[in-house]
C-alpha positions as CSV (number, residue, x, y, z in Angstrom):
1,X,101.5,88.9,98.0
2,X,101.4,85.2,98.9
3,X,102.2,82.8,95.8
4,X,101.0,80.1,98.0
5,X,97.6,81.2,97.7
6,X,95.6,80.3,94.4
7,X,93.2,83.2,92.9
8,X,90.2,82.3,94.9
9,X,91.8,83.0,98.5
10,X,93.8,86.2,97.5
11,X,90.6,87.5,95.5
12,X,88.6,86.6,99.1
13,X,91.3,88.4,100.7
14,X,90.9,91.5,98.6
15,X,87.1,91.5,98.6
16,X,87.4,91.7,102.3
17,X,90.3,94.2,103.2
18,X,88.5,96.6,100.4
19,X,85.4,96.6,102.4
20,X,87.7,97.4,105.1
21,X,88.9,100.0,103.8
22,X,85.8,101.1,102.2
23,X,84.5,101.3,105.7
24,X,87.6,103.2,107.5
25,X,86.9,105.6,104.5
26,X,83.2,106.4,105.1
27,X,83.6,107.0,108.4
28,X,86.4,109.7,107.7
29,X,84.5,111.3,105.2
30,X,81.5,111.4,107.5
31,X,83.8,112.8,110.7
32,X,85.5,115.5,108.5
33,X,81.9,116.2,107.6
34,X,80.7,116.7,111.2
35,X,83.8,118.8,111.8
36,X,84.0,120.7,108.7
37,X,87.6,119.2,107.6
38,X,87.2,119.2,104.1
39,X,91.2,117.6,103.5
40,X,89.7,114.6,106.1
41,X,86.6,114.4,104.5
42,X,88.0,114.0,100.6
43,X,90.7,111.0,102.0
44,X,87.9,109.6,103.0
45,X,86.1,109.3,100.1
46,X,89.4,108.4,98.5
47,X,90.0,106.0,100.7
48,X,86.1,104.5,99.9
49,X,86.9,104.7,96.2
50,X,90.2,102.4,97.0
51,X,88.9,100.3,99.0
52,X,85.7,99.4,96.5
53,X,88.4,99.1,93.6
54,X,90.2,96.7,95.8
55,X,86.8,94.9,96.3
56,X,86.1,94.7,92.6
57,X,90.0,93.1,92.0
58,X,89.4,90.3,94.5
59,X,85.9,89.6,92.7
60,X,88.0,89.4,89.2
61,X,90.1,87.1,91.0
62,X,88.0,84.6,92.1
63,X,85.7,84.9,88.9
64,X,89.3,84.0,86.8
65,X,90.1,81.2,89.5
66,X,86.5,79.7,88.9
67,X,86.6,79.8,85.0
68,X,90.5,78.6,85.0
């Protein structure tokens, strides 16, 4: 993590790798899915789950930058 960064960067850096990840996630889920890979479909729904709790941790960020 970047100390040079105040709360409202790093939290827009968050909110934006999450959906990211979120993302990379669904679309394992969905191809382990198609192929009947249940151990690629479940990291992608892990994955998802990361990557939207990784979404919600940059939106606390900024939200405690903007009240500070």
């Amino acid at each position: 993590m970047n100390n040079d960064k105040d709360l409202t960067q790093r939290g827009a850096e968050n909110e934006v790798k999450g959906k990211a990840r979120e993302a990379k996630g669904a679309i394992r889920d969905n191809v382990g899915d198609l192929t009947g890979n249940q151990s690629q479909e479940l990291k992608g729904k892990g994955e998802r789950l990361a990557g939207k709790a990784q979404q919600k941790v940059g939106e606390a960020q900024r939200k405690l930058d903007e009240n500070v």
